[in-house]
C-alpha angles and dihedrals in degrees: 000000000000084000093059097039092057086049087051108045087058088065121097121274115248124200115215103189093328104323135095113256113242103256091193116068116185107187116196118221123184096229102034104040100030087166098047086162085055095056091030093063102052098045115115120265109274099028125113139234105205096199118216105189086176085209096312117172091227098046092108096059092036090054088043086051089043090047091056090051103046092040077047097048100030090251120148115231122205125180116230110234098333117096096175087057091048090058092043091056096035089232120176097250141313140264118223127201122240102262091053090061082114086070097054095090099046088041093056090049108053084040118041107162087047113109099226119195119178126203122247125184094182152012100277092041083052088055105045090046098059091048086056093060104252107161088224132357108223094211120204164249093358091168130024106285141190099234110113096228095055113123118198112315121247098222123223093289084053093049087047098049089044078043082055090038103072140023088226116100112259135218124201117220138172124065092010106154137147097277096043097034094077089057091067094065093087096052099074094245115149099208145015134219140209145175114186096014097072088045099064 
């Protein structure tokens, strides 16, 4: 975790309606990061859980656990996918997959003051994203990954063309790690994003 924050905090600074974007992600995952407070209470101050319940029955009292550690440690909290949940738990914003980029506008909308970053897992999907209104597309994998769902990775020069691509700020996800988050610096992202790396 110390590795990757040092990484993050040498991007550029992006501004979202005033206030500085988040450039550490830390995304939960039920079966990768069974213990999210755990990893929620030792981030570093400004970065971001973006918490995925995946229709958990305990996903209301976990996001409430996971509200009163990020408000306590200055952390921002977005739901994955469930903006009901994301009211419930009086999280920051949402992030949306890929295949929910239709919901973006209505979303902003109803929500103004909500960060909303949606998922891309190409060019066209970055593009389209950005059209949609997301405040930032968080684009992966970038390296081979262990989640189950990764496609091929794109590889720094794809992140960088996807990076050229749109006006939107950018994370990279997927295989980001200690030893391959230093070769993104270069790629204009604003932020990067891990699963299992900010668990160890």
């Amino acid at each position: 975790m110390e590795a990757l924050s040092r990484t993050a905090a040498r991007l550029r600074p992006w501004l979202v309606r005033g206030k500085p974007l988040p450039n550490l992600l830390f995304f939960t995952d039920p079966e990768r990061t069974p213990d999210p407070e755990r990893v929620a209470e030792r981030l570093p101050a400004g970065a971001a859980v973006v918490f995925r319940a995946f229709g958990a029955p305990d996903a209301a009292a976990r996001g409430r656990r996971l509200r009163e550690i990020t408000r306590r440690r200055g952390l921002t909290l977005l739901v994955g996918a469930d903006a009901t949940l994301a009211l419930e738990v009086e999280a920051d914003g949402l992030h949306l997959p890929e295949r929910l980029a239709a919901q973006a506008l209505g979303l902003r909308a109803a929500h103004p003051d909500w960060l909303i970053t949606l998922a891309a897992h190409d060019k066209g999907a970055a593009v389209v994203g950005a059209a949609a209104g997301a405040d930032a597309l968080v684009v992966s994998p970038i390296f081979p990954s262990r989640s189950p769902s990764a496609g091929a990775p794109l590889g720094v020069g794809g992140l960088g063309r996807i990076v050229e691509a749109v006006k939107t700020p950018v994370y990279a996800l997927g295989g980001v790690r200690a030893d391959t988050a230093p070769l993104l610096l270069d790629t204009g992202i604003v932020g990067i994003a891990a699963v299992e790396a900010l668990n160890a």
